[in-house]
C-alpha atoms as a printed R data frame, in Angstrom:
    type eleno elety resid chain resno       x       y       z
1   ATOM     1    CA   UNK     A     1 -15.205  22.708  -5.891
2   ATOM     2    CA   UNK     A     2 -17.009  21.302  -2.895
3   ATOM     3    CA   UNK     A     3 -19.771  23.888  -1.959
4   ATOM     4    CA   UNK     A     4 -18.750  26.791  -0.216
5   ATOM     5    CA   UNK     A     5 -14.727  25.887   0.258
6   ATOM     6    CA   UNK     A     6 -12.357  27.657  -1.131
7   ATOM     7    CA   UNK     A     7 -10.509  26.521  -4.522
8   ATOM     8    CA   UNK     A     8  -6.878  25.887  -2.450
9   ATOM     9    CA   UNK     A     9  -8.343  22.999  -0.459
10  ATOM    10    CA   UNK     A    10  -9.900  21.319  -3.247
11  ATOM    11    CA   UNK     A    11  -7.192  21.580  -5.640
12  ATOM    12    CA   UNK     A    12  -4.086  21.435  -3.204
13  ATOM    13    CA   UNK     A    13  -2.471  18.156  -2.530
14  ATOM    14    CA   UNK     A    14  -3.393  17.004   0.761
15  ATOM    15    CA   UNK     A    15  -2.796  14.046   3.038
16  ATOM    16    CA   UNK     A    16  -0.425  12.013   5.204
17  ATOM    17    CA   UNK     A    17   2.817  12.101   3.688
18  ATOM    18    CA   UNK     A    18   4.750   8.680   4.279
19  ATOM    19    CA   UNK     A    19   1.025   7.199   2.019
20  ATOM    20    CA   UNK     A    20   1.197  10.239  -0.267
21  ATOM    21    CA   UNK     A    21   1.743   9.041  -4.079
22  ATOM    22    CA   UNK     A    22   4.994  10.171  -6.172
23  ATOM    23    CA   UNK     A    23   3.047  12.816  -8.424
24  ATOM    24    CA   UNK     A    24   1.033  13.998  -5.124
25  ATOM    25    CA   UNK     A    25   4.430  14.962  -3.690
26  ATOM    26    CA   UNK     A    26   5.516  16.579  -6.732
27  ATOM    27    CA   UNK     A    27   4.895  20.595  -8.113
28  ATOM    28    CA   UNK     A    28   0.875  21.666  -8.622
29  ATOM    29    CA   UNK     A    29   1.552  21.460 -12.133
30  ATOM    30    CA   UNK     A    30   2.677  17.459 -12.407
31  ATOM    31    CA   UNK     A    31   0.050  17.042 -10.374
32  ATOM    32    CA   UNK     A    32  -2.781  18.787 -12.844
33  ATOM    33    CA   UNK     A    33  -0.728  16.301 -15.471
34  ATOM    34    CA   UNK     A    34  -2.069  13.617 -13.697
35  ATOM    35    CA   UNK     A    35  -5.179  14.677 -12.617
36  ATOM    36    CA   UNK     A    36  -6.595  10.775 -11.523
37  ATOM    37    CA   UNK     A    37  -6.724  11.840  -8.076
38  ATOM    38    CA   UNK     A    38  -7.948   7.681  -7.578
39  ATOM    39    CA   UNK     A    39  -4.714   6.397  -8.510
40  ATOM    40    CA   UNK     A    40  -2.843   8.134  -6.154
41  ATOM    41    CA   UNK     A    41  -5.734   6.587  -3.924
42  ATOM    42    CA   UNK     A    42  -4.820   2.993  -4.867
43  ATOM    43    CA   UNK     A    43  -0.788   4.211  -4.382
44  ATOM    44    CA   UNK     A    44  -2.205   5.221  -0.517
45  ATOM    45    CA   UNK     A    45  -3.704   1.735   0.026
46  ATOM    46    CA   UNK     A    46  -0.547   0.130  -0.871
47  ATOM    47    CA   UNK     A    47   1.470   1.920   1.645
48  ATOM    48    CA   UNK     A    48  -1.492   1.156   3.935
49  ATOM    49    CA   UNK     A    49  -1.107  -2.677   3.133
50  ATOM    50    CA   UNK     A    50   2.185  -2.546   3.961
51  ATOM    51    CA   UNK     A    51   2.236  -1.095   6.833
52  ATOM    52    CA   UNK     A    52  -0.878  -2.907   8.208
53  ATOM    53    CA   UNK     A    53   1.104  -6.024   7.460
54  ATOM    54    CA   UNK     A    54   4.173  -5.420   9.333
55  ATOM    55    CA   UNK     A    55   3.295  -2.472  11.164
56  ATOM    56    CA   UNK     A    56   5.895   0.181   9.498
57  ATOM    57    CA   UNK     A    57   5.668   3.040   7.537
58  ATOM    58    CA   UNK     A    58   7.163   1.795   3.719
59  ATOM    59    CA   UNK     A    59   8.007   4.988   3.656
60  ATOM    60    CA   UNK     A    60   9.700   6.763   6.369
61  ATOM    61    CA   UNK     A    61  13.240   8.579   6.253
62  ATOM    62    CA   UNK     A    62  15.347  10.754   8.197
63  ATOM    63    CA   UNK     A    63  14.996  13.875   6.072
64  ATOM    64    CA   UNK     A    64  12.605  15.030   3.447
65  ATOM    65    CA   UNK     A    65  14.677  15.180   0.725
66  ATOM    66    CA   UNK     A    66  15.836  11.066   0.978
67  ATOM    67    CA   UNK     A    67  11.832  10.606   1.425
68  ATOM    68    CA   UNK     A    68  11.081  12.545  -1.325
69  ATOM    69    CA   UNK     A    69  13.921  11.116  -3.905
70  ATOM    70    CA   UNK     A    70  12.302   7.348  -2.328
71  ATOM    71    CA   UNK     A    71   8.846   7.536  -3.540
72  ATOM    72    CA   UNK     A    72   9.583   9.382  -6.714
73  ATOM    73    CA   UNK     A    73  12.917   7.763  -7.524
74  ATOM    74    CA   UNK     A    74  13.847   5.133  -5.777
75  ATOM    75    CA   UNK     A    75  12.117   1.505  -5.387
76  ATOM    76    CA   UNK     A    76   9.021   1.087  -3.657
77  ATOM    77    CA   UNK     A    77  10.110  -2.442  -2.144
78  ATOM    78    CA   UNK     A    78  13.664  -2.364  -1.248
79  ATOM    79    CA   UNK     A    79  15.136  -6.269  -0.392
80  ATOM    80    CA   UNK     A    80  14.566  -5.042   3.294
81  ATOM    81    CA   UNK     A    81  10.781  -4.155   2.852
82  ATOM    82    CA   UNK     A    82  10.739  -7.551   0.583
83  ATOM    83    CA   UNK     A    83  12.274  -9.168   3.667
84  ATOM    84    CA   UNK     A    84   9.959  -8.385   6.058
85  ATOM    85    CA   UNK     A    85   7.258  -9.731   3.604
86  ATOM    86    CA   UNK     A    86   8.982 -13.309   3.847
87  ATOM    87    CA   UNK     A    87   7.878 -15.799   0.943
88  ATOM    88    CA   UNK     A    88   4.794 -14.009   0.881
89  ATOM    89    CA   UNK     A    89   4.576 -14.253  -2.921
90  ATOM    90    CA   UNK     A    90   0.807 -12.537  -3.097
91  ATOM    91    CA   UNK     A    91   1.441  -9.482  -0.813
92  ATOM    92    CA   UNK     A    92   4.719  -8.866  -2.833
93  ATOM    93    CA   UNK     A    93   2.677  -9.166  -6.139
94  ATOM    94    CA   UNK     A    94  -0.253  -7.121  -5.053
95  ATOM    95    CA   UNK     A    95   2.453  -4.512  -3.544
96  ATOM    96    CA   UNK     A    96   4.297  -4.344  -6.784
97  ATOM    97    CA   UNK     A    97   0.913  -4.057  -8.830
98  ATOM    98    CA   UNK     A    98  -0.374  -1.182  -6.443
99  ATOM    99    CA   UNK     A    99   3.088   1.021  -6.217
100 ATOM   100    CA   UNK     A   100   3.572   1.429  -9.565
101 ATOM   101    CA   UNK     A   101   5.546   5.030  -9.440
102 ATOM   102    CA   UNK     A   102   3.889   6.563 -12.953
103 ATOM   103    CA   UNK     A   103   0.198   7.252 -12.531
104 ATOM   104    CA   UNK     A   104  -0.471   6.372 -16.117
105 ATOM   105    CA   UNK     A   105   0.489   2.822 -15.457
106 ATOM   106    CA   UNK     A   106  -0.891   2.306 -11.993
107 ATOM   107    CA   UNK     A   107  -3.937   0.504 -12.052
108 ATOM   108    CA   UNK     A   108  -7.358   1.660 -11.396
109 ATOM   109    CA   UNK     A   109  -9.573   1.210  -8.537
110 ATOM   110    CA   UNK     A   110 -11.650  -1.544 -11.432
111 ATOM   111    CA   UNK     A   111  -8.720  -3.109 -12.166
112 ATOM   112    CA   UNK     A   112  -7.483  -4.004  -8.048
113 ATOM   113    CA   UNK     A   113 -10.872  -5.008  -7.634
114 ATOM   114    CA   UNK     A   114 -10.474  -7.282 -10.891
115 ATOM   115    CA   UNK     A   115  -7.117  -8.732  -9.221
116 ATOM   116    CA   UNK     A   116  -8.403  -9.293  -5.876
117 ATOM   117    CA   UNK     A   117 -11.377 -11.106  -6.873
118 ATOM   118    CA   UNK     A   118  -8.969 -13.189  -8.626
119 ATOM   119    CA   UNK     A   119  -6.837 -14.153  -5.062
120 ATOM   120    CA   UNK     A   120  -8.428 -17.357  -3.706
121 ATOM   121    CA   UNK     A   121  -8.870 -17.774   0.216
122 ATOM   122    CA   UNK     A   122  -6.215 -20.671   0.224
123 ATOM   123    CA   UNK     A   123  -4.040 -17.908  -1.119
124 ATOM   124    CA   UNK     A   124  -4.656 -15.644   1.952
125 ATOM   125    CA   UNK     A   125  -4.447 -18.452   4.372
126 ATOM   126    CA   UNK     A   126  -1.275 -19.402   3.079
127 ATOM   127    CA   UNK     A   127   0.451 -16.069   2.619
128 ATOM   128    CA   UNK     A   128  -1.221 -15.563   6.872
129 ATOM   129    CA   UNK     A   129   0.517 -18.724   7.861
130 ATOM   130    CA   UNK     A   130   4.166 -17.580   6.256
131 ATOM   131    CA   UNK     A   131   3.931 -14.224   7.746
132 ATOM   132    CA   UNK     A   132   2.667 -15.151  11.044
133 ATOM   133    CA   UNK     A   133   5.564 -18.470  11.189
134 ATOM   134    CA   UNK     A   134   8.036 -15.941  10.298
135 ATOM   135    CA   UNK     A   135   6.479 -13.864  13.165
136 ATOM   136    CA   UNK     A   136   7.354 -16.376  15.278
137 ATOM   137    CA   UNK     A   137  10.566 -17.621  14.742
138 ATOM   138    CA   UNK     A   138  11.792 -13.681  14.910
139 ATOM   139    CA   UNK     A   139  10.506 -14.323  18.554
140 ATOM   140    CA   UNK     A   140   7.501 -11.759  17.740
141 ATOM   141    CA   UNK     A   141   4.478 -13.001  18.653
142 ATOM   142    CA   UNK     A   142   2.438 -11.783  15.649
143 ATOM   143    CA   UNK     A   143   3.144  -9.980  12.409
144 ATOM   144    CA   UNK     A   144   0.594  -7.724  12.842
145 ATOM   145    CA   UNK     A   145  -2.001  -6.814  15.096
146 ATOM   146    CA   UNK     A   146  -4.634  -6.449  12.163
147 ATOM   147    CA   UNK     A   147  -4.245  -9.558  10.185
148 ATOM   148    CA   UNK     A   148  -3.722 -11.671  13.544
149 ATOM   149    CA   UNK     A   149  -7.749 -10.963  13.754
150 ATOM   150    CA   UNK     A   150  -8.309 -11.406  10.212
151 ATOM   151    CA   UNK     A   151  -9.129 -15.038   8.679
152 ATOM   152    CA   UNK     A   152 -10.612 -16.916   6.126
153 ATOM   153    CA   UNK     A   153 -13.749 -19.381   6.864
154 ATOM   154    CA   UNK     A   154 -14.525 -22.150   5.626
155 ATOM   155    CA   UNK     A   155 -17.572 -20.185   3.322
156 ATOM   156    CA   UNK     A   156 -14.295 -18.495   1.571
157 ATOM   157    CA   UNK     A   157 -16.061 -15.408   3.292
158 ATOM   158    CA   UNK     A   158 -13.641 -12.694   5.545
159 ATOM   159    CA   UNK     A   159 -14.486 -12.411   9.174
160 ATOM   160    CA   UNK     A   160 -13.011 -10.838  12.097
161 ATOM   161    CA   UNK     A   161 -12.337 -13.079  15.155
């Protein structure tokens, strides 16, 4: 336990819930089943992606219970979360590889690092220029606010404008 707090805040899922992973949501005792806390971390940062992307919640509902039967149940991409993606073939395959719904099969922090080391800037650039052409012909003038300052250089280095 983290000095001096008491045992219910270090043991007790925590966090915001539309980014909360499907054994996070479920009872204490699933959760002590799956005890790498981490890959419900990597879970988080694909909601995250998504939503920096096209500036949504993946996961949002009208009640709890349709939320709840979503993330634990239901698919993490539905066609219109895919659709809002447009052809962008390495955000759906990074998505896919991050919200993978058992814990046991997710991968590790290691492992996303392996796969994004992997993505080459041309990649990026490419997938940027789909999003932000679909952007525009929805009459929107960017497909999100983060990645419209986000580029690749020519050093295949990330910088902010």
């Amino acid at each position: 336990h983290a000095a001096g707090a008491p045992a219910v805040f270090t043991t007790r899922g925590r966090g915001t819930e539309c980014i909360r992973s499907p054994e996070m949501l479920k009872s204490e005792a699933e959760r002590n089943r799956h005890s790498n806390i981490a890959k419900s971390d990597v879970w988080s940062l694909g909601c995250l992606l998504y939503e920096l992307v096209t500036s949504e919640f993946l996961f949002l509902e009208a009640s709890f219970m349709k939320f709840f039967h979503r993330v634990t149940k239901g698919e993490a991409l539905e066609p219109e979360h895919r659709q809002k993606l447009g052809n962008c073939k390495l955000l759906l395959s990074l998505l896919d590889f991050l919200l993978i719904k058992n814990p046991d099969r997710r991968p590790t922090a290691h492992e996303l690092f392996q796969k994004l080391t992997n993505i080459s800037p041309a990649e990026v650039t490419r997938c940027c220029e789909e999003l932000q052409a679909r952007a525009k012909a929805a009459g929107s003038p960017s497909f999100s606010p983060t990645a419209d300052r986000l580029r690749v250089n020519a050093g295949n280095t990330w910088t902010s404008n």
